[in-house]
One Martini backbone bead per residue (centre of mass of N, CA, C, O) as a GRO file, in nm:
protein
   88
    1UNK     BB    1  -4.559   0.514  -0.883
    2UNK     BB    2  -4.395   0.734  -1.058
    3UNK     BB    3  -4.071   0.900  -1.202
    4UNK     BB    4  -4.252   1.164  -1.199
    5UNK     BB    5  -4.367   1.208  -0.894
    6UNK     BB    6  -4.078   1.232  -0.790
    7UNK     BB    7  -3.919   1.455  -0.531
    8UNK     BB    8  -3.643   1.551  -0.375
    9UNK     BB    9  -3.723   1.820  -0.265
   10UNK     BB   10  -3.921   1.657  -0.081
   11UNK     BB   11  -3.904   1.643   0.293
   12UNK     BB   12  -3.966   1.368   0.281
   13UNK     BB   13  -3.707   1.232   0.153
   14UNK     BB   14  -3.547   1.352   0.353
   15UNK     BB   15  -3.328   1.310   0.571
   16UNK     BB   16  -3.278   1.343   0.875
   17UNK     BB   17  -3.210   1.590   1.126
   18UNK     BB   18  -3.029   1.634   1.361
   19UNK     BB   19  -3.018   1.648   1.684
   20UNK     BB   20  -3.013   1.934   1.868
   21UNK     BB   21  -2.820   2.107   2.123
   22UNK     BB   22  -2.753   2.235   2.420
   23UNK     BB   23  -2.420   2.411   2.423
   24UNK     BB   24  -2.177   2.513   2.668
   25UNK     BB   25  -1.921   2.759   2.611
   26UNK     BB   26  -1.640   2.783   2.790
   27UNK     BB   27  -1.459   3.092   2.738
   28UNK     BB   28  -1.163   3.303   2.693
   29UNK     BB   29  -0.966   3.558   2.660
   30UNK     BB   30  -0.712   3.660   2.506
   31UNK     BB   31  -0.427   3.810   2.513
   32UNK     BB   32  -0.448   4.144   2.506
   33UNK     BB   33  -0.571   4.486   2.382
   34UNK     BB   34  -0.830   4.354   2.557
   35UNK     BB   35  -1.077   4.323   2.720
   36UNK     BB   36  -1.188   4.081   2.899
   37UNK     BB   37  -1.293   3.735   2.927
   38UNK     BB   38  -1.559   3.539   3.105
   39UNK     BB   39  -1.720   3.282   2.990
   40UNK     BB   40  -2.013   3.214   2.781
   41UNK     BB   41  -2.203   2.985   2.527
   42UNK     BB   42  -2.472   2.927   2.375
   43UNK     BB   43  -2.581   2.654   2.159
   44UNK     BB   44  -2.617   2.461   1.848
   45UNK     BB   45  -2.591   2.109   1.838
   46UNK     BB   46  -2.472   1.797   1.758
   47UNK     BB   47  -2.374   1.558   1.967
   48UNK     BB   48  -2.130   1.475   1.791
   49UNK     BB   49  -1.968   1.674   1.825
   50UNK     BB   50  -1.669   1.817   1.859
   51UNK     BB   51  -1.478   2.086   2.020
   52UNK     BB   52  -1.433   2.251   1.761
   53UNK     BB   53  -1.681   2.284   1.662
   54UNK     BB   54  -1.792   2.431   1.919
   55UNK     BB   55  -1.581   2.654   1.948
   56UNK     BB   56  -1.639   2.764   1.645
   57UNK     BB   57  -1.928   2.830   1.677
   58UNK     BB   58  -1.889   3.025   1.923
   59UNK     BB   59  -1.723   3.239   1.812
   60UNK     BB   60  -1.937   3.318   1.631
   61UNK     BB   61  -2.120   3.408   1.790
   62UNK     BB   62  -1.941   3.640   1.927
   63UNK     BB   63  -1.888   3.768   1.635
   64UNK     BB   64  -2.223   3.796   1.587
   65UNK     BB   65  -2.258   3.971   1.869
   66UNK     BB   66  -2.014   4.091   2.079
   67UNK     BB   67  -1.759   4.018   1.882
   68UNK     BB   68  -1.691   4.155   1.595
   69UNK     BB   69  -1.351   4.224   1.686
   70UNK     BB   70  -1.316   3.889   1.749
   71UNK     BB   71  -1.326   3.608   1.479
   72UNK     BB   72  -1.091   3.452   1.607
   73UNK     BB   73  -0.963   3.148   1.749
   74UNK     BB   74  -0.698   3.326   1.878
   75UNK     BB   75  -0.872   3.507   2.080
   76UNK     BB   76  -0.947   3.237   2.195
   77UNK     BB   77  -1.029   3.010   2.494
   78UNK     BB   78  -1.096   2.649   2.606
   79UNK     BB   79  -1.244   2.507   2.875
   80UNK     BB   80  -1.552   2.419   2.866
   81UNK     BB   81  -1.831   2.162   2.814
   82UNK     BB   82  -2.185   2.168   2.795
   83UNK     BB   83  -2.450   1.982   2.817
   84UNK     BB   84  -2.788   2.095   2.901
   85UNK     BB   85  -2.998   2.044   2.652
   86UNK     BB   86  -3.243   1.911   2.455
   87UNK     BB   87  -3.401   1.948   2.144
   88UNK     BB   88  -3.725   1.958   2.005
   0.00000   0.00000   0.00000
């Protein structure tokens, strides 16, 4: 193999992506002048994330999902987090 054949964008040489888990992440809404909300986002990350990670993904999601009017990580409280399963 000569350094003409190799090719970064090749996937083959790509390191491998984290396999990411099925985290439920339980928080309810923050008060204030919206009908209030108590309930989970499931969502997928790495093992390794933080809290903080988790809870701001799950706001993302809520916020392109069902509130795409409370965006902000003020608007929402994290309650706990739960890994459900393993993704394939």
């Amino acid at each position: 193999m000569t350094d003409g054949d190799y090719d970064p964008d090749d996937d083959f040489f790509a390191p491998p992506e984290p396999r990411l888990l099925r985290w439920r992440v339980w928080l309810h809404s923050a008060p204030g002048m919206w009908a209030t909300y108590d309930g989970f986002v499931d969502i997928h990350a790495p093992r390794n994330s933080t809290r903080q990670e988790l809870f701001v993904a799950a706001v993302r999601e809520l916020a392109r999902t069902s509130f795409s009017d409370r965006p902000t990580l003020d608007s929402w409280r994290l309650d706990s987090l739960e890994c459900i399963e393993q993704q394939v």
